[in-house]
C-alpha positions as semicolon CSV with decimal commas, in nm:
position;residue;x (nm);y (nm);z (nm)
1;X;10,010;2,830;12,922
2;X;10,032;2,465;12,885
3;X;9,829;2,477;12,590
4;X;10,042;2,716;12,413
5;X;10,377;2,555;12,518
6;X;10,247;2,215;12,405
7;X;10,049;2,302;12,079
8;X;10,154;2,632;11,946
9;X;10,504;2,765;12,081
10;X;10,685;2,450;12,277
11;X;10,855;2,403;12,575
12;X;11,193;2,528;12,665
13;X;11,306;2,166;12,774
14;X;11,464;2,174;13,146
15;X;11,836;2,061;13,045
16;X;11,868;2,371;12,841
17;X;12,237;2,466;12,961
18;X;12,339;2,759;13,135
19;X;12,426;3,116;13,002
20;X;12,751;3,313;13,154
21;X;12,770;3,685;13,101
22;X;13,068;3,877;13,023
23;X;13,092;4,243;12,928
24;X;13,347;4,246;12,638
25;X;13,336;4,631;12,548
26;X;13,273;4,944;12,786
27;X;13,274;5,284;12,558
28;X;13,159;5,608;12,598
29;X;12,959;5,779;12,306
30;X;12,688;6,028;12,266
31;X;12,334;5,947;12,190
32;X;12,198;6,308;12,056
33;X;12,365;6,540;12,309
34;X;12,355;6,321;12,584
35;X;12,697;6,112;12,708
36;X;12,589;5,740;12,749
37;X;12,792;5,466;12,865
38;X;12,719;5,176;12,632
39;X;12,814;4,824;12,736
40;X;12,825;4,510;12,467
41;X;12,748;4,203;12,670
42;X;12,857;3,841;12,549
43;X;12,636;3,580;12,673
44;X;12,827;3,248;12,656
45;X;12,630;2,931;12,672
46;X;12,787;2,617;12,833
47;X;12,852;2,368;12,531
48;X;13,038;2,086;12,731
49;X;12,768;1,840;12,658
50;X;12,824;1,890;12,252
51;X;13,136;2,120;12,142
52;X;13,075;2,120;11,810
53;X;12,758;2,361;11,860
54;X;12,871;2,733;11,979
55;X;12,578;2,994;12,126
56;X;12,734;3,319;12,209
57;X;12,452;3,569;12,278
58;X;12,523;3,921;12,197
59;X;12,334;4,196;12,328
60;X;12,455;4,592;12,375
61;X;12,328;4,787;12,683
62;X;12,338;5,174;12,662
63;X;12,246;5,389;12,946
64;X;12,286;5,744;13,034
65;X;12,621;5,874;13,177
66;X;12,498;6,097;13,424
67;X;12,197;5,936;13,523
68;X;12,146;5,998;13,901
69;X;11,948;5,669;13,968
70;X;11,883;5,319;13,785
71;X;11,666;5,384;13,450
72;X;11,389;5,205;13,261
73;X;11,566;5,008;12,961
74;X;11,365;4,884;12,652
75;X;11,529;4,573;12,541
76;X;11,453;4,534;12,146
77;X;11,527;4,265;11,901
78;X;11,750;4,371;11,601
79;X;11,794;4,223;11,274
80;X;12,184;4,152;11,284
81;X;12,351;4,065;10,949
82;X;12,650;3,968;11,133
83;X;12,969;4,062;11,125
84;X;12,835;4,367;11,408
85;X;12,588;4,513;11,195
86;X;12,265;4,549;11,270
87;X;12,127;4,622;10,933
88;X;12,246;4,585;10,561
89;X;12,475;4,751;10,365
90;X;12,409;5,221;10,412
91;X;12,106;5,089;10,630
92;X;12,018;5,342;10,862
93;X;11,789;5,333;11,179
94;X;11,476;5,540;11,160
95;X;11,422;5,897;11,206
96;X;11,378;5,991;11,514
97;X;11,573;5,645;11,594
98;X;11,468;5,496;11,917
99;X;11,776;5,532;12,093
100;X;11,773;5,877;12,114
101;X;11,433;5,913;12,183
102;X;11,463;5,634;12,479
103;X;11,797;5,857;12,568
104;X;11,634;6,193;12,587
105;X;11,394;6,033;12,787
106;X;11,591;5,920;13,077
107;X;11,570;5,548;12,964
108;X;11,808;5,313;12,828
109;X;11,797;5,099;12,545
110;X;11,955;4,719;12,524
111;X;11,947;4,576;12,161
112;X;11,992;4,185;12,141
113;X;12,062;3,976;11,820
114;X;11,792;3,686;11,835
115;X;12,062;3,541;11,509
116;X;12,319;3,498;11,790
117;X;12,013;3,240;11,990
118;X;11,895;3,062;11,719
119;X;11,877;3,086;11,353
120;X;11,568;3,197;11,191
121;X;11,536;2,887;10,946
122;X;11,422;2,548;10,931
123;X;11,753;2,435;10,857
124;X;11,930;2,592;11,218
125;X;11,710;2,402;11,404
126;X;12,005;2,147;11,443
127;X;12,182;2,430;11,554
128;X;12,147;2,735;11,798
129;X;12,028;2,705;12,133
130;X;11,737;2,429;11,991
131;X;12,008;2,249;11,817
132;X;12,261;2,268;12,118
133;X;12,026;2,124;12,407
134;X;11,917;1,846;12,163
135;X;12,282;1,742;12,112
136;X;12,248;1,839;11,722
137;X;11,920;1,573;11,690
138;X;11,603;1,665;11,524
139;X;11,328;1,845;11,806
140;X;11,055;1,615;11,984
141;X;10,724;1,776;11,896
142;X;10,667;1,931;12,174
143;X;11,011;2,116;12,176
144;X;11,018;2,518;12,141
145;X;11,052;2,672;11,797
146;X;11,237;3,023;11,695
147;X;10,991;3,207;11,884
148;X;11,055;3,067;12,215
149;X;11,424;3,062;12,158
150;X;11,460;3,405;12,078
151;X;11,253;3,496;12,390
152;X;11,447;3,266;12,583
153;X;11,729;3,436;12,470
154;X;11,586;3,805;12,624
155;X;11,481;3,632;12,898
156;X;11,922;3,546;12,975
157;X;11,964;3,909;12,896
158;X;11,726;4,026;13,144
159;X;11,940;3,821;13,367
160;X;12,250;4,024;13,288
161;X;12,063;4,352;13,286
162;X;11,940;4,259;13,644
163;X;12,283;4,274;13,778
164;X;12,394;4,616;13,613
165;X;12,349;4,907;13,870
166;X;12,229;5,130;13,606
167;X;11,931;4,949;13,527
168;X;11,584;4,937;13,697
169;X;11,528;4,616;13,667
170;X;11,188;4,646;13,790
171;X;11,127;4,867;13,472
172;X;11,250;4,653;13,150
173;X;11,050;4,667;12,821
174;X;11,089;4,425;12,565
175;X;11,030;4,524;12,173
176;X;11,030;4,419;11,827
177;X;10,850;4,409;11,504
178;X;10,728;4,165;11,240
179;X;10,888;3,794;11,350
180;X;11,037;3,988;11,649
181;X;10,719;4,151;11,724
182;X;10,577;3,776;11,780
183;X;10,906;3,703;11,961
184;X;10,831;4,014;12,163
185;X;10,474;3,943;12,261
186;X;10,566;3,570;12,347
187;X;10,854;3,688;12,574
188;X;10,632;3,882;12,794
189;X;10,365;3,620;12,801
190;X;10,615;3,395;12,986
191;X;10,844;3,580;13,167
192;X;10,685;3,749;13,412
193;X;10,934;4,004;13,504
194;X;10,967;4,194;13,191
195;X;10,746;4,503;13,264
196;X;10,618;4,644;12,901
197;X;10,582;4,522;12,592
198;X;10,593;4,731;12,278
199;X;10,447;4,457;12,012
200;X;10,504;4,638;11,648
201;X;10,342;4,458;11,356
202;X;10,315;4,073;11,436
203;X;10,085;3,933;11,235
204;X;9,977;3,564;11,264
205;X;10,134;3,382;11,572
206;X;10,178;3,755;11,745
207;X;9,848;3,964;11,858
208;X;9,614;3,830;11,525
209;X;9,368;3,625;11,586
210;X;9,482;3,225;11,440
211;X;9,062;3,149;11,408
212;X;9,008;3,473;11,227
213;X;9,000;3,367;10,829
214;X;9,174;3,699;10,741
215;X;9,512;3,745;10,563
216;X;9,784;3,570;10,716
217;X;9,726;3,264;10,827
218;X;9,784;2,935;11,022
219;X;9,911;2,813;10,737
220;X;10,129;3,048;10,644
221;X;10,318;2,964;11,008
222;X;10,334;2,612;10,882
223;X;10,467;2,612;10,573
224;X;10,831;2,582;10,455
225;X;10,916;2,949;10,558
226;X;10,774;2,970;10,862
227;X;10,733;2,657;11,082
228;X;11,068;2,712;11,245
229;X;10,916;2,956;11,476
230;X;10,643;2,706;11,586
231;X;10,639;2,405;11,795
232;X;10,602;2,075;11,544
233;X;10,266;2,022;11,715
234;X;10,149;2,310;11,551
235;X;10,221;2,206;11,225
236;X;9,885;1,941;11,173
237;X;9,683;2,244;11,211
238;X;9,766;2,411;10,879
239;X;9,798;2,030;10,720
240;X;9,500;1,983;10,423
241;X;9,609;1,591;10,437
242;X;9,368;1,346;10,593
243;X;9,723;1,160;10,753
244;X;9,716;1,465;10,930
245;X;9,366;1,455;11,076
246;X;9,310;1,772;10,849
247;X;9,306;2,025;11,135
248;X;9,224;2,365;11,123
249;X;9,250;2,699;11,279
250;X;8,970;2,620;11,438
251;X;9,093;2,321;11,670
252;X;9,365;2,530;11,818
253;X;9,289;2,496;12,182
254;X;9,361;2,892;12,250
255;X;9,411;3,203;12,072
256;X;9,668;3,501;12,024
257;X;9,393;3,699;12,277
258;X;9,454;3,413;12,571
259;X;9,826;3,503;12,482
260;X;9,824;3,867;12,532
261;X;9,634;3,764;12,859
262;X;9,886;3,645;13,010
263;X;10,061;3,959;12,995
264;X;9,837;4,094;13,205
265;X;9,828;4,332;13,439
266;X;10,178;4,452;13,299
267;X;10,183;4,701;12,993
268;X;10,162;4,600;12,666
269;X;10,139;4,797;12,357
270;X;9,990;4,640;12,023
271;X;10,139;4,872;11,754
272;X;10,073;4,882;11,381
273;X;10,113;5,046;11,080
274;X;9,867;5,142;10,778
275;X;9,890;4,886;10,396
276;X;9,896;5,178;10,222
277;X;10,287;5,262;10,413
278;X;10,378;4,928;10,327
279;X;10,211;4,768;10,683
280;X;10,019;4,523;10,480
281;X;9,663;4,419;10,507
282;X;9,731;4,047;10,527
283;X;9,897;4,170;10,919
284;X;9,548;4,143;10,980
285;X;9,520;4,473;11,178
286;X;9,127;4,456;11,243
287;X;9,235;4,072;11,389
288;X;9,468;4,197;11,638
289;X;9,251;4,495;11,780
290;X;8,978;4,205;11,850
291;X;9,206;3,986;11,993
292;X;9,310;4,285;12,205
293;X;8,953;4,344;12,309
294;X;8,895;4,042;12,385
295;X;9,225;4,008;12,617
296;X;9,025;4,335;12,822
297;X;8,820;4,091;13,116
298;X;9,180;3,952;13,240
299;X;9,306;4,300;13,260
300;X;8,998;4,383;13,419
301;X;9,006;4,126;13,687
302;X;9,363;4,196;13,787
303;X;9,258;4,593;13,827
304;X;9,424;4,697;13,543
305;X;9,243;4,907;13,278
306;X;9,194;4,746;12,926
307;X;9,131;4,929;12,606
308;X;8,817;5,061;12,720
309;X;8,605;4,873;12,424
310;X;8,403;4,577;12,540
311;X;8,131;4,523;12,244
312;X;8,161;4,358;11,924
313;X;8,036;4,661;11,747
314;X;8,342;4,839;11,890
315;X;8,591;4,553;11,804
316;X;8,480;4,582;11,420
317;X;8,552;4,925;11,401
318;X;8,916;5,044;11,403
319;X;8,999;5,360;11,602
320;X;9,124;5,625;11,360
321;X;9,473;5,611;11,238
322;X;9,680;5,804;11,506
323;X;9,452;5,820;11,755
324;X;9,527;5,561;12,041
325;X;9,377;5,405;12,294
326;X;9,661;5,486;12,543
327;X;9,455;5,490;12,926
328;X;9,559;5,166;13,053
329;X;9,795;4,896;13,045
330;X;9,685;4,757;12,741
331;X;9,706;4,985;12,491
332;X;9,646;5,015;12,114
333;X;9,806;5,277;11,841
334;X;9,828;5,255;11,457
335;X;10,050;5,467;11,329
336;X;10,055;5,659;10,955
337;X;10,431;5,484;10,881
338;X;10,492;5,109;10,745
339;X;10,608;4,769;10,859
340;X;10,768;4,976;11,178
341;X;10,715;5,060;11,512
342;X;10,954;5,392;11,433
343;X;10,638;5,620;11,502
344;X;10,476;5,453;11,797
345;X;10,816;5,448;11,945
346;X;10,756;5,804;12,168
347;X;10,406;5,715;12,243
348;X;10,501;5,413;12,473
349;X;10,756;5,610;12,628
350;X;10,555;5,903;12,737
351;X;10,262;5,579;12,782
352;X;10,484;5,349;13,010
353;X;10,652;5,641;13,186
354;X;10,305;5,822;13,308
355;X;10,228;5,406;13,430
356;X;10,547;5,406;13,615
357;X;10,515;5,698;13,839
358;X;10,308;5,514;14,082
359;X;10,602;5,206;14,098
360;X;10,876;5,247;14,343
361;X;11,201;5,198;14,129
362;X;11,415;4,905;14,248
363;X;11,720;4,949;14,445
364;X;12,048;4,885;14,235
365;X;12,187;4,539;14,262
366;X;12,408;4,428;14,527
């Protein structure tokens, strides 16, 4: 953990200020043909120390009307275009879209805006959450990057959600794809009390392997698109300049299978799509089901089952498209869709849900 905080992700630094929850909108609607109550949550973050930088975290909670006891929640990351829209212009979710699915399933769904924690350029980095706790001054190199923010940022939601009688907060999920799906993977590595993760499509700094010279690539993180997510340590490893010690890939001190690791024993879900949908090759799918393997021994030793494949012969070859490796808490699925997690979406459900029977649920909050 301190490797990755110090050379690949950063560290949240300890005067990061404090986040007070408000619920500004209570409504009743109908998910499907089931009533939900759906709260939209305001996350205020104390700004005292420098005014000029405002974090309001917004995140919508939506649970089932007539639920007789505290339900699982999934807690995904949503592309927000502002303004309250969580897509662009006539965009519309998935079919089946995952809040139905999670509704008709006795589960609850929370969707937060990782825009409203920190901005997912180079340029907000003097702004957001990373921008507000450094007083609007340019990051040490150790500080976090987008990543951590935006799992910080779930992490203050889980907060909120723990305080909600309708939620088992013993039973919270976290989800996303693409950036989010790297968000999503590094939330759960260092909070310990989200439960699942469903990790859709993350690519390079999510479940692929960094060493792995396959698609994309540690320097791909590091260039001018990308190295917002990162820590600024990380950035000499994708530097070809001798200034820079010309580090590699290969002189990371860990790898994205020590990060799904540390999820363990909880449940997480590596999900991916096929090139030819759009899910493309440079994802590195082959990468991530190795680095997924190779995660298996920590499982093992905590007494939780891994993905059953232990031998290099079995971490070159792919399970079959649709057929998933879906025994234990680390689990593996690609899907015949694209850059989504749409189709996997009922397969953790039904996956986490099976996991859960053995859990006591958690009593609602005082």
């Amino acid at each position: 953990m301190e490797d990755f905080e110090r050379e690949v992700y950063g560290r949240i630094p300890k005067n990061v200020p404090k986040v007070t929850w408000s619920v500004a909108e209570t409504r009743e609607i109908k998910v499907g043909d089931v009533p939900v109550v759906e709260k939209v949550y305001r996350g205020k973050v104390d700004n005292s120390a420098c005014p000029s930088i405002e974090v309001n975290i917004s995140m919508t909670l939506g649970t089932p009307k007539d639920a007789p006891k505290p339900v699982p929640v999934l807690m995904m990351f949503t592309f927000s275009f502002g303004g309250g829209r969580f897509g662009p212009p006539g965009f519309r979710p998935p079919v089946p879209p995952a809040h139905a699915l999670l509704i008709k399933a006795g589960w609850g769904y929370a969707t937060i805006s990782p825009a409203s924690i920190q901005a997912d350029d180079g340029k907000g980095l003097t702004r957001g959450i990373i921008g507000l706790t450094n007083l609007g001054q340019p990051r040490k190199p150790d500080d976090w990057g987008s990543l951590r923010a935006w799992g910080w940022g779930a992490s203050r939601g889980l907060d909120a959600l723990e305080t909600d009688p309708a939620v088992d907060s013993k039973r919270v999920g976290i989800e996303g794809v693409s950036r989010y799906g790297k968000a999503a993977l590094v939330t759960m590595a260092f909070d310990p009390r989200f439960a699942a993760a469903l990790v859709g499509s993350s690519g390079e700094g999510g479940a692929k392997l960094h060493r792995r010279n396959f698609g994309e690539a540690v320097e791909n993180l590091t260039g001018s698109g990308e190295y917002h997510w990162m820590a600024g340590n990380f950035l000499k490893y994708g530097a070809a300049e001798a200034k820079f010690g010309s580090l590699n890939a290969g002189d990371l001190p860990v790898d994205s299978h020590q990060l799904i690791a540390l999820c363990a024993p909880r449940l997480t879900f590596i999900s991916y799509g096929i090139p030819e949908k759009g899910d493309a090759k440079w994802l590195d799918q082959r990468g991530s089901f190795m680095a997924a393997i190779a995660a298996g021994p920590v499982y093992r030793l905590l007494g939780a089952k891994d993905l059953g494949r232990t031998d290099d012969y079995a971490a070159e070859q792919l399970p079959e498209v649709k057929q998933g490796l879906l025994d234990g808490a680390l689990a593996w699925r690609q899907h015949d869709g694209g850059h989504t997690d749409g189709p996997n979406i009922e397969h953790f459900i039904h996956w986490a849900s099976e996991h859960w029977k053995q859990i006591p649920p958690s009593p609602p909050p005082k």
